[in-house]
C-alpha positions in Angstrom: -69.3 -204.1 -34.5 -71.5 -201.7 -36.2 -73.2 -198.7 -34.0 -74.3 -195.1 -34.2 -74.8 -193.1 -31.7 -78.0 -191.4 -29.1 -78.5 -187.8 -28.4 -80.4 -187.9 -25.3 -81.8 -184.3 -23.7 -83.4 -184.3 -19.9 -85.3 -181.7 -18.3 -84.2 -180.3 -15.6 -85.6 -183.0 -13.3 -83.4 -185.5 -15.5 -86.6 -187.0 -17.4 -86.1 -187.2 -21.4 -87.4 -184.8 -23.7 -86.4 -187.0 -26.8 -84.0 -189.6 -27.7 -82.9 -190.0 -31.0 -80.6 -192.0 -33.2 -78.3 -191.0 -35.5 -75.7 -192.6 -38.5 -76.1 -194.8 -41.1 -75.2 -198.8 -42.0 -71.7 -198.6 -40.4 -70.0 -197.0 -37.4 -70.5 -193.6 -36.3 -68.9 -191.8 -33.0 -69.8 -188.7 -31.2 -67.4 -186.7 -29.5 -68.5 -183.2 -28.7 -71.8 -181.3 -28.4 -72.6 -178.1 -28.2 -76.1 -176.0 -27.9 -76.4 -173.2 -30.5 -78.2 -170.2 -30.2 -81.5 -171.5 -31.6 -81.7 -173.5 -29.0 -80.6 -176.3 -31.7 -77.2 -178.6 -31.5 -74.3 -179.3 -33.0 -72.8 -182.6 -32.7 -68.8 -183.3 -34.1 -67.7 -187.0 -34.5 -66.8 -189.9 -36.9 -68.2 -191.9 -39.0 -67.6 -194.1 -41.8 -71.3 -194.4 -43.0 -70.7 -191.6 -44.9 -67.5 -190.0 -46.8 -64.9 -192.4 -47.7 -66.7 -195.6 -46.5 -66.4 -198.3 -44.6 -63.1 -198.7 -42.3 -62.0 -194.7 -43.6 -62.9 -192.2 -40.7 -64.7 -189.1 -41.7 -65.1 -186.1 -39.6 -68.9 -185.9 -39.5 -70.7 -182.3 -38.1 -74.6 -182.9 -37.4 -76.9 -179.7 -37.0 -79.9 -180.5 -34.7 -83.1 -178.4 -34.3 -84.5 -178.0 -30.3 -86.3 -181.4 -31.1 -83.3 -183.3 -32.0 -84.3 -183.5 -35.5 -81.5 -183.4 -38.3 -81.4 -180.2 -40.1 -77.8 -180.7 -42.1 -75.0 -183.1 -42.1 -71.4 -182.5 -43.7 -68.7 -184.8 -43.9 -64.9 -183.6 -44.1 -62.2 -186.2 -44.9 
C-alpha cells in the first residue's frame, strides 16, 4: 500500500492551523519533527518516492516554512 504522510499543527486550544500532505507516487514515512528557529520545521523520514525508487528506502529531510509549506527536500541513500 502506497501512502505519504500529514503534518498537522493545532493551536493551543487543539484546533488546526493547516494540514498538509507530503511525498510522492510511492511510500513515504515520517519519523521525527522538530521546530526550527524560524518558526519553520524539519521533518526526517523515508521514502522511496524519491532516491533510489521504488522498494529502496531513502532517508528523506523536509524543511517546512511556519505555514507548512515545502521550502527544500534532500534525499540521502
Amino acid at each position: 500500500m502506497d501512502m505519504n504522510f500529514n503534518v498537522v499543527k493545532l493551536d493551543n486550544n487543539g484546533s488546526v492551523v493547516w494540514d498538509k500532505n507530503y511525498g510522492g507516487q510511492e511510500t513515504e514515512e515520517a519519523f521525527a519533527i522538530c521546530e526550527t528557529r524560524d518558526g519553520g520545521f524539519i521533518v526526517v523520514g523515508s521514502s522511496d518516492s524519491y532516491g533510489g525508487g521504488p522498494d529502496m528506502k531513502d532517508i528523506w529531510v523536509i524543511k517546512l516554512d511556519k505555514n507548512g509549506d515545502r521550502h527544500w527536500a534532500k534525499i540521502f541513500g
